[in-house]
LOVO-335144 format. One record per residue (C-alpha): residue in one letter; residue number from 1; x, y, z. Coordinates in Angstrom, 1 decimal. Layout:
A	NUM	X	Y	Z
...
This chain:
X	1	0.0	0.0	0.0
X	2	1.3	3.3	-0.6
X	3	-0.2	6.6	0.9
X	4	0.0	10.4	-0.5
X	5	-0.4	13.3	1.4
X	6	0.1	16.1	-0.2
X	7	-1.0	18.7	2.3
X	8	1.4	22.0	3.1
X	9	2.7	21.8	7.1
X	10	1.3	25.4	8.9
X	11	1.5	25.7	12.5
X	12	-2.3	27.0	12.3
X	13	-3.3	23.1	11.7
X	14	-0.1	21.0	12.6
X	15	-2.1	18.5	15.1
X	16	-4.5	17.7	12.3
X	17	-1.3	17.5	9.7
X	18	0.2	15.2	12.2
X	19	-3.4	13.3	12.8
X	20	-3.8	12.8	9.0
X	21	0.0	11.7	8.4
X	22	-0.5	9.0	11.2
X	23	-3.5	7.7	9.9
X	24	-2.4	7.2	6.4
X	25	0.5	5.6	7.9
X	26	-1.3	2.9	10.3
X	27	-3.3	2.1	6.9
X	28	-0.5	2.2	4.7
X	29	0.9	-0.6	7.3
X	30	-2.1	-2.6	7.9
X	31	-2.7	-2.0	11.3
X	32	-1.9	0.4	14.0
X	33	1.7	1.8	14.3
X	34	2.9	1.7	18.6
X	35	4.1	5.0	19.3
X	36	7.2	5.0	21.0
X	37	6.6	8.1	23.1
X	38	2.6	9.4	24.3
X	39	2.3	12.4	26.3
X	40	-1.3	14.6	27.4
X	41	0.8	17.9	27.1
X	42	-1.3	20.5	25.7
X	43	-1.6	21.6	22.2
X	44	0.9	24.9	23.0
X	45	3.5	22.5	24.7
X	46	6.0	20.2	22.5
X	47	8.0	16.7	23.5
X	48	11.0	16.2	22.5
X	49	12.8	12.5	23.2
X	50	16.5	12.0	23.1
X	51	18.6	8.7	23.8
X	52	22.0	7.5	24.1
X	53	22.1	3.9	24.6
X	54	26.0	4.0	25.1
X	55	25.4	6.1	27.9
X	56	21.8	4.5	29.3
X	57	19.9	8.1	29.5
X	58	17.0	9.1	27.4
X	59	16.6	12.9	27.6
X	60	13.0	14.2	27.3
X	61	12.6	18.2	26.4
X	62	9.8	20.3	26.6
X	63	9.2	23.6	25.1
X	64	6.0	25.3	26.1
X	65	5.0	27.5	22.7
X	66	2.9	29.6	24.6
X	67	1.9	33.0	22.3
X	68	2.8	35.6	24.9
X	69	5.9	34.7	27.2
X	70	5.6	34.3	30.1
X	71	3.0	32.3	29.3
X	72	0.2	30.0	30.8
X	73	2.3	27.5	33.2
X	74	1.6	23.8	31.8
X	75	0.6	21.7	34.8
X	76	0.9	18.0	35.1
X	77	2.8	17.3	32.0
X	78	2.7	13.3	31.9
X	79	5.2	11.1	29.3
X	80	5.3	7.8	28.1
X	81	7.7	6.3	26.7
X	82	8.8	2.5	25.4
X	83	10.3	0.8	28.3
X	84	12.2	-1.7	25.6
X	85	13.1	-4.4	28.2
X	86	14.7	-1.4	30.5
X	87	14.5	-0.3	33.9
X	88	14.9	3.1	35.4
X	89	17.0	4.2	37.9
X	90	16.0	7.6	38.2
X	91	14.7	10.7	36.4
X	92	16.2	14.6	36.9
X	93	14.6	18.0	35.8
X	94	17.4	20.3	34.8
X	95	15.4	23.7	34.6
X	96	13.5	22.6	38.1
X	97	16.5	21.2	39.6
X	98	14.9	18.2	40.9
X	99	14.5	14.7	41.4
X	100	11.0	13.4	39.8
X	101	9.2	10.3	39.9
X	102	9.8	7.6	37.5
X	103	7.7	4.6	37.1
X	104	7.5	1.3	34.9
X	105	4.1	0.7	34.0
X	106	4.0	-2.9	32.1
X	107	5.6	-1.7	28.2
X	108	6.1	2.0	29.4
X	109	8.2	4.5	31.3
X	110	6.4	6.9	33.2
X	111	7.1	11.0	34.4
X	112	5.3	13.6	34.9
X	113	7.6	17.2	33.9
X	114	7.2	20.0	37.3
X	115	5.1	22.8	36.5
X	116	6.6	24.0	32.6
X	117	7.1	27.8	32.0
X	118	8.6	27.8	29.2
X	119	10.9	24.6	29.2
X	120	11.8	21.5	30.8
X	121	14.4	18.7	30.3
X	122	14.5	15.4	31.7
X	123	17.1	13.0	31.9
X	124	15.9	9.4	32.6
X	125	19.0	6.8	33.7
X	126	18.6	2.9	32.8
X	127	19.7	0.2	34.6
């Protein structure tokens, strides 16, 4: 199967860019594709995932696009990512300075981000 999109990307309608591209992907594949990182940031907010195996850290960034800076603080920023057969050790927000929590929950690797102004990083050690 092959799928065509010919749409042009504008930051007005990215999600539904993004929402069309996925969809012609899963039935371009035959199924559904398993993301490999989910998140409930909000639509101004953006995730950004990193990793160096050599080193055992995956990186997580977040950028909150807000129109007017400061901006609206994003609250209870929750990631997911594919666990992969790993275990955390523990997860670090650089901006917040902070230790977060870090949880395995069956395929996934769960954090939630501190309160975001306008960014966040955090680094996730593996076992």
């Amino acid at each position: 199967r092959v799928a065509y999109c010919a749409a042009s990307p504008s930051y007005d309608y990215i999600d539904d860019i993004h929402d069309l591209i996925v969809s012609l992907v899963n039935w371009a594949a035959g199924g559904r594709l398993d993301r490999t990182l989910e998140s409930n940031a909000p639509a101004p907010v953006e995730i950004i995932a990193m990793e160096r195996p050599e080193r055992k850290r995956t990186v997580l960034h977040a950028i909150n696009w807000q129109p007017n800076w400061p901006g609206v603080v994003a609250h209870g920023v929750e990631v997911a990512i594919k666990a992969e057969g790993r275990d955390p050790i523990k997860a670090h927000a650089v901006e917040s300075k902070c230790e977060v929590d870090v949880r395995r929950d069956m395929d996934r690797i769960r954090v939630v981000f501190p309160p975001i102004k306008a960014w966040e990083t955090i680094a996730i050690d593996w076992k």
